[in-house]
TIGU-747414 format. One record per residue (C-alpha): x, y, z; residue number from 1. Coordinates in nm, 3 decimals, decimal comma. Layout:
BEGIN
X Y Z NUM;
...
This chain:
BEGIN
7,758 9,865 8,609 1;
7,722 9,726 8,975 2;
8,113 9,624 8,968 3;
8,410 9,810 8,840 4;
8,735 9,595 8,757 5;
9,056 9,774 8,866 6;
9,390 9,609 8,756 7;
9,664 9,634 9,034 8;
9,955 9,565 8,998 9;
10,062 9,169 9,113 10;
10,173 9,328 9,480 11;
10,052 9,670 9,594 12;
10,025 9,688 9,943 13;
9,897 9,996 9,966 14;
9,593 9,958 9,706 15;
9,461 9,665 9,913 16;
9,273 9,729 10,208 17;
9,355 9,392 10,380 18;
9,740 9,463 10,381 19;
9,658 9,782 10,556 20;
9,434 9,636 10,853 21;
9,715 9,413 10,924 22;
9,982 9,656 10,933 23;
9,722 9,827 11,191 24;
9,671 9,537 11,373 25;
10,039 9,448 11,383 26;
10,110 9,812 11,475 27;
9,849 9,804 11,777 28;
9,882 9,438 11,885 29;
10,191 9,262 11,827 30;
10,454 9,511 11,724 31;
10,791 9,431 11,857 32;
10,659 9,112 12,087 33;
10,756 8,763 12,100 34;
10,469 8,511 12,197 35;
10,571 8,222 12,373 36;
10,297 8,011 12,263 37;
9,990 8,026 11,975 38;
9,729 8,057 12,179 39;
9,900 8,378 12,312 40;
9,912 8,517 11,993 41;
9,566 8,403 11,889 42;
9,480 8,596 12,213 43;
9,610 8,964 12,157 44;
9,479 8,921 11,771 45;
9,121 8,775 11,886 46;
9,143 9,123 12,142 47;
9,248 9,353 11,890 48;
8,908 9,306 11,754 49;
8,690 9,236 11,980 50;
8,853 9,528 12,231 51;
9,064 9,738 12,020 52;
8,839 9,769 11,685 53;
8,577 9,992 11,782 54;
8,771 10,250 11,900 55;
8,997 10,298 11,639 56;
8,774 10,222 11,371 57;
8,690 10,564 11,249 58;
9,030 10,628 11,206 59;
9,103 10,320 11,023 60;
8,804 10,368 10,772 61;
8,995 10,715 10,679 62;
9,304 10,506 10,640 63;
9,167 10,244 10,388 64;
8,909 10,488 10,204 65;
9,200 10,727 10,074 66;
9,118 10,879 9,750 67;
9,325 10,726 9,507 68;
9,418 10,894 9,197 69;
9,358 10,685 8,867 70;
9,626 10,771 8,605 71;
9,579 10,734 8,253 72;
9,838 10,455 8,114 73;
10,165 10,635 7,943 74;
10,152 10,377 7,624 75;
């Protein structure tokens, strides 16, 4: 089959990729600072990928494309 349905639990962070490119972006663009306005904010996330993405996008692909291990269910 072209798709292959994987049941996550309701909140997994870790098993979905979008939660971990925004604790990457929040690590490299906004960690520990205040914005004084939105358009500030907007800003630093608008550079993070436009500026910061291709450089650390290597490393990121290793970071979303772990190898997860499927378990067999205990019941």
């Amino acid at each position: 089959p072209k798709f292959v349905m994987h049941i996550l639990p309701p909140y997994s962070p870790n098993l979905n990729p979008i939660e971990r490119l925004w604790k990457v972006m929040n690590e490299l663009s906004r960690n520990n600072l205040v914005f004084k306005t939105f358009n500030e904010f907007r800003e630093k996330v608008r550079s993070f990928f436009i500026d910061t993405w291709d450089v650390i996008s290597d490393d990121f692909r290793t970071r979303i494309n772990d190898n997860f291990q499927t378990l067999k269910p205990v019941i």
